[in-house]
C-alpha positions in Angstrom: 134.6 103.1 108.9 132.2 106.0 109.6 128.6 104.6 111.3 126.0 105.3 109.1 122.8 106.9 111.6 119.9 104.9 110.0 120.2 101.1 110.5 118.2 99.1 107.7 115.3 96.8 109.4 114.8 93.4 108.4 111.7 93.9 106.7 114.3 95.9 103.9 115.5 91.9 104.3 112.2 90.3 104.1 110.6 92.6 101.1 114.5 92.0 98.9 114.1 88.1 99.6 111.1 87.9 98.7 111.2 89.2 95.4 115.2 88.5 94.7 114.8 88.3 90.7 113.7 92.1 91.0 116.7 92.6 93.3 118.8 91.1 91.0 117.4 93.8 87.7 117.9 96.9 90.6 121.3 95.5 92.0 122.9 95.2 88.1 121.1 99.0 87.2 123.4 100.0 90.6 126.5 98.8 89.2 126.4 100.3 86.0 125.0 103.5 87.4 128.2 103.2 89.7 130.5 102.6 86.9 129.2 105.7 85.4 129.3 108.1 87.9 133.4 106.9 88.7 134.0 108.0 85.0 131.6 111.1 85.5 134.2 112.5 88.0 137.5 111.4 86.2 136.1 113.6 84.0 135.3 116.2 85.4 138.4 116.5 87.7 141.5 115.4 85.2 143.9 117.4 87.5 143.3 115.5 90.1 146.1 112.7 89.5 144.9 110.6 92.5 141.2 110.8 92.1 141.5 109.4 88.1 143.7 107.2 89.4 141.2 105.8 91.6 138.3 106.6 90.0 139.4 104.6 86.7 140.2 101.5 88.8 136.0 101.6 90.4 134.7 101.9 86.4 136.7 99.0 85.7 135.5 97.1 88.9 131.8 98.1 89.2 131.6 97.0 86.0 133.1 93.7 86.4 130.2 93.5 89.2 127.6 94.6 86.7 129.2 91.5 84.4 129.0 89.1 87.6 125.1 90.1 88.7 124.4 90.2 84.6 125.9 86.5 84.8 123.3 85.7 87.9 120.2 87.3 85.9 120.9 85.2 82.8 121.5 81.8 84.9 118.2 82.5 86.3 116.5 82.9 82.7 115.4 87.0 84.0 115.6 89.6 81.5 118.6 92.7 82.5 115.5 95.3 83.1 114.9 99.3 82.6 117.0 101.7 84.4 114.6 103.5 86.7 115.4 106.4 88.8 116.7 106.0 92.1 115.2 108.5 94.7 117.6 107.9 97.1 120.1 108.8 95.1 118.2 111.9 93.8 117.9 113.0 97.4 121.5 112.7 98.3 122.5 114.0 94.8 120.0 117.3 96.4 122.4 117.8 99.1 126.0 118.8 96.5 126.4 122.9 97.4 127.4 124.7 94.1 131.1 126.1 94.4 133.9 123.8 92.3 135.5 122.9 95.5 132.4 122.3 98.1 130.9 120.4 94.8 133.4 118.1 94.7 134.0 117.3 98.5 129.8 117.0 98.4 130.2 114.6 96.0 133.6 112.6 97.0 131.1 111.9 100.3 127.6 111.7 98.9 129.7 109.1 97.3 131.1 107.5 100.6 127.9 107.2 102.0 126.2 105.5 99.4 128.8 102.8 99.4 128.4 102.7 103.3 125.0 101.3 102.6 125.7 99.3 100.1 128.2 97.4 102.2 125.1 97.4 104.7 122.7 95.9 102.8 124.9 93.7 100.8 125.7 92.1 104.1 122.3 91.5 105.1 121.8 89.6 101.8 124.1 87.9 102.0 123.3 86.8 106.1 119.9 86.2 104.1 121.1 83.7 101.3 120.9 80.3 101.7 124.9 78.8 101.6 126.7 79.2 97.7 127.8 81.1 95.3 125.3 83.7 95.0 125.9 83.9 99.3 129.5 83.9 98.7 129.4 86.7 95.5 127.1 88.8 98.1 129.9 88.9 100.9 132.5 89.7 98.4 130.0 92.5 96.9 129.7 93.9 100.4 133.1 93.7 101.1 134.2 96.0 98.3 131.5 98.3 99.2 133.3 98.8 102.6 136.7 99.4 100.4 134.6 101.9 98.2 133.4 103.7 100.9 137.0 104.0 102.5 138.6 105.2 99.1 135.9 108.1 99.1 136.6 109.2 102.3 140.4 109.4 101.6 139.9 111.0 98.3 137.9 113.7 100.2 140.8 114.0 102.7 143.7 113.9 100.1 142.1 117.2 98.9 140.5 118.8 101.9 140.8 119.8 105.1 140.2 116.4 107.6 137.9 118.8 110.1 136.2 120.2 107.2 135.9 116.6 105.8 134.3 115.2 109.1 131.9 117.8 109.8 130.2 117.7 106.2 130.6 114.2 106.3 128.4 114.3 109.4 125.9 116.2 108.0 125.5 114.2 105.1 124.9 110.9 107.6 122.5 113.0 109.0 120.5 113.4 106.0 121.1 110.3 104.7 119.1 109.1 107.7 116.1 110.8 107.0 116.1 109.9 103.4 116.5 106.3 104.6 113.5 106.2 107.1 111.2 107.6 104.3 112.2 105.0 101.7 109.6 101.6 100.9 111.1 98.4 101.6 110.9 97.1 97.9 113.5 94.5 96.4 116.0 97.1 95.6 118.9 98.4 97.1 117.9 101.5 97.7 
């Protein structure tokens, strides 16, 4: 897997621990949000066999996870919360350069990237949780993140060129590194 430039401290750690029930509300918001945005680009690209393909399985299993942190939530008696708007994603969503095809690779690794640090931070919640279920759900929610951002990053090369792939796909880790040192440490993902 690519390294991603910015490497989350643990007061990201402390701050989502110490409000987890609000991590919880932000982490189910992700998964729906993610759910969407795989049927947003099935969508908009139904020539591209592989991508619906692919993109068809992740709505199916993003929102399975939204069902499995929804399930979490009501065990713990917390209400599913109001979608807010993630800046993070805003500010990587800044970076797509208007042209059909630059749009798309933009977005196939915007994409890549975001799951990158989920699988990040996913891990360091799950390092964080005491030992269970909500532990062991946390490693598997990390470990498809990893999966997700491989599957982007092959997408991107199934339709591109691999040196033009590699060099956005730096410059996009390079941004998302800057975005990432600005960002609060609140109990969210992002």
């Amino acid at each position: 897997m690519f390294e991603l430039k910015y490497k989350t401290p643990f007061s990201w750690t402390e701050a989502v621990m110490a409000d987890f029930d609000t991590f919880l509300q932000d982490h189910a918001a992700a998964e729906k949000k993610a759910s969407g945005m795989a049927l947003s680009m099935l969508s908009h690209y139904p020539d591209r066999r592989k991508l619906v393909r692919a993109m068809t399985d992740l709505a199916l299993e993003e929102m399975i996870h939204f069902k499995q942190v929804v399930k979490i939530l009501l065990e713990r008696d917390i209400t599913l919360g109001k979608d807010t708007k993630d800046s993070y994603v805003k500010d990587l969503r800044a970076l797509f350069r208007q042209g059909k095809d630059v749009f798309l690779l933009d977005r196939l690794l915007v994409a890549a990237v975001i799951e990158a640090r989920g699988y990040e931070r996913f891990s360091l919640v799950a390092e964080a949780l005491a030992e269970g279920k909500e532990k062991d759900f946390y490693v598997t929610i990390a470990k498809s993140e990893e999966k997700h951002a491989f599957l982007f990053v092959e997408l991107a090369y199934e339709y591109f060129d691999k040196a033009e792939v590699d060099a956005r796909l730096e410059e996009i880790l390079e941004a998302e590194a800057e975005i990432c040192a600005k960002l609060p440490h609140t109990a969210a993902l992002h």
